[in-house]
N, C-alpha and C positions, 0 to 999 in steps of 0.2 A: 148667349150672343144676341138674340134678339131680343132680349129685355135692356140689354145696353144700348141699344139702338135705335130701341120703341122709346125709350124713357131718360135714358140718362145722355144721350149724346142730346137732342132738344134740348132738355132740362138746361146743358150747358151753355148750347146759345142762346138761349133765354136769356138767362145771366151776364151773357159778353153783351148783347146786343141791348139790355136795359139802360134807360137814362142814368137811374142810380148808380149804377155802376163810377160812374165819373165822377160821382161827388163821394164813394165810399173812403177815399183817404182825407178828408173835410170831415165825415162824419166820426170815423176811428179817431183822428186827432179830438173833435169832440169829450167824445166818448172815454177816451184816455184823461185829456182835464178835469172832468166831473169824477171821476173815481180815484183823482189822485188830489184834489181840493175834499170831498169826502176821508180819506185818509188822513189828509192834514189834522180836519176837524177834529176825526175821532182821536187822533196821537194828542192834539191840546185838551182834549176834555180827560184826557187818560193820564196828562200832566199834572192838570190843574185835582184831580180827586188825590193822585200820587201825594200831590204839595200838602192838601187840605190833610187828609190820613196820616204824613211824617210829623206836621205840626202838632194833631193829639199826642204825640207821644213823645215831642220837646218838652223840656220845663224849663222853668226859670232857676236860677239859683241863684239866692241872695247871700253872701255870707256878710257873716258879723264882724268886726274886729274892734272893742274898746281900749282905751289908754286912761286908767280910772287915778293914775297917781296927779298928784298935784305937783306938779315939777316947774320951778321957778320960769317963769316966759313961756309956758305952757298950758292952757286949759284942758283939763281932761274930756275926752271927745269919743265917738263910737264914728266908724267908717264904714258905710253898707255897699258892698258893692254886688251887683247883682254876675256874677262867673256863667251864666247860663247862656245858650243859645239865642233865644229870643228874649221878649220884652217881660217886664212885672211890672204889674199896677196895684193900685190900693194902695200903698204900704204903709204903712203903722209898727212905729216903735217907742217902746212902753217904759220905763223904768220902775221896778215895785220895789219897798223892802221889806223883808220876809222877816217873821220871828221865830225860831224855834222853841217850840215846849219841850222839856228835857221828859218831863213826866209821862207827856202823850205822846212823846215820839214824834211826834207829825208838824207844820208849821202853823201858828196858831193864828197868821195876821196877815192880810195883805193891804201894804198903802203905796197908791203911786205917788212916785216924786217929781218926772218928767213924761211926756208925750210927745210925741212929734206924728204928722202924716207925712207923706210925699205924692206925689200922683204918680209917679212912675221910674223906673232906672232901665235905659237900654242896655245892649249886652257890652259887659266892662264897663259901664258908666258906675263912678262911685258919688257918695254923696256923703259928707264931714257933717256930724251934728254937737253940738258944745254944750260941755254939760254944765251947770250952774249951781250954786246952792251949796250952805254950809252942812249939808247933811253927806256930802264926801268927804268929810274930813273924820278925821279918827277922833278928835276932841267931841264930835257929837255924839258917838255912839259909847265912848267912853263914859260919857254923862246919864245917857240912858242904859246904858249897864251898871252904873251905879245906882238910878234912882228904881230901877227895874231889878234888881239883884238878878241878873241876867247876865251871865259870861258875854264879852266882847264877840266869842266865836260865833255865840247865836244869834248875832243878826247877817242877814244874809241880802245881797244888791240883787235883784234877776232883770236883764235885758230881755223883753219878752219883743219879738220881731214879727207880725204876720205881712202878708203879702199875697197878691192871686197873676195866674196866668190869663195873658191879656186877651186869648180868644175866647175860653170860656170863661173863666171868672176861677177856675180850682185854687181853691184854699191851701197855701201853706204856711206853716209856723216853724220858729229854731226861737229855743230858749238858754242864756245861758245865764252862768250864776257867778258871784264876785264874792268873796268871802277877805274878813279881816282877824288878824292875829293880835296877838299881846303886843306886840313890838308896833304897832299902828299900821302894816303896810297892808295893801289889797291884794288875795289872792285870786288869781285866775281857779278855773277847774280843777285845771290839769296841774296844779301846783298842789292839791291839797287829794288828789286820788287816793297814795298812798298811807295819808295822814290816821291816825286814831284818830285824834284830836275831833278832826270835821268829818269822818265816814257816815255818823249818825245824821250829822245835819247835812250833808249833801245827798244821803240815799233820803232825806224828807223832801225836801228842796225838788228833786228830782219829780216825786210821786204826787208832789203839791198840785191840786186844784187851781188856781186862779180865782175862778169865777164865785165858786163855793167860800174861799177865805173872804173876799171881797166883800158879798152877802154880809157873813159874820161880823166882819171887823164894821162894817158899816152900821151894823145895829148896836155893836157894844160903843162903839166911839162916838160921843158928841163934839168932839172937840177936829180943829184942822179936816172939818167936811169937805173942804174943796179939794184935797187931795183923792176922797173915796170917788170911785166910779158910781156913779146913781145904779140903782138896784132897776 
């Protein structure tokens, strides 16, 4: 009782009787603003790492889609539309034609026919490319399977597609392959999976190099250089 009396009853009116005292609901108002503008802050900067961290792990997604037949009022065309979340840049798409060696198993030749870049496709934006050239025609390859004594089956079309994610630059690629039959018509992939006929040249096709056949065919070939990619 007298420690409450010596100490804490004073202590109290100390307190009532302080100027402070009258401005302490001005200071708490204060004081409550600065720690909830601080919270703001930290909730935006906890946003914006959130934002930055889910974007690593968007991608883009470019898909392919060609129309390689020559159909009367129609140019045959590839349509790239990017299906992904955010953006793709870079892009680059290639047209080669492949030759299979029956003997080595493997494709012996790459020459490009077409090229195109893009600078970029937003998400769902697609973009129409026209293909040219009498080397889609089955009368070409006909020619060059006779003077090549080379079956029609083993030449083979590949859309080669790269592409990069627009914040950091990540590389991707999708390759696909066009094959033609005796009857002249073009086959997709997925037309010839089951086939005998193309199993050999499409498991080559698949396993093919690029860069390497390129090399090769550029040192064997003197002729139609502006087709080869420079080494």
């Amino acid at each position: 009782m007298m420690v409450i009396e010596k100490f804490i009853i004073p202590a109290f009116k100390y307190i009532y009787k302080s100027p402070a005292l009258r401005y302490s609901p001005y200071i708490l108002s204060l004081a409550a603003l600065y720690f909830s503008c601080q919270a703001n802050n930290i909730a935006k900067e906890s946003s914006v790492e959130e934002r930055q961290i889910s974007k690593q792990f968007l991608e883009p997604s470019v898909h392919l889609r060609a129309n390689m037949s020559n159909v009367e009022g129609s140019r045959p065309h590839i349509i790239l539309t990017n299906e992904g979340p955010i953006k793709a840049t870079l892009i680059e798409l290639r047209i080669y034609e492949l030759r299979y060696d029956m003997n080595k198993h493997k494709m012996d030749s790459a020459v490009i026919k077409e090229s195109w870049k893009h600078d970029s496709l937003n998400p769902n934006e697609s973009r129409t490319f026209i293909l040219w050239g009498n080397w889609l025609k089955y009368e070409y390859y006909k020619g060059l399977s006779t003077t090549e004594r080379r079956p029609i089956e083993h030449y083979v079309l590949e859309a080669y597609l790269s592409y990069h994610r627009d914040s950091d630059l990540r590389f991707y690629q999708r390759r696909a392959f066009y094959f033609f039959d005796p009857d002249g018509h073009i086959l997709k992939e997925n037309d010839v999976l089951n086939s005998t006929v193309f199993s050999d040249v499409l498991a080559a096709a698949r396993t093919s190099r690029l860069d390497s056949m390129l090399a090769e065919t550029s040192i064997r070939l003197n002729t139609d250089i502006m087709h080869i990619v420079p080494n």
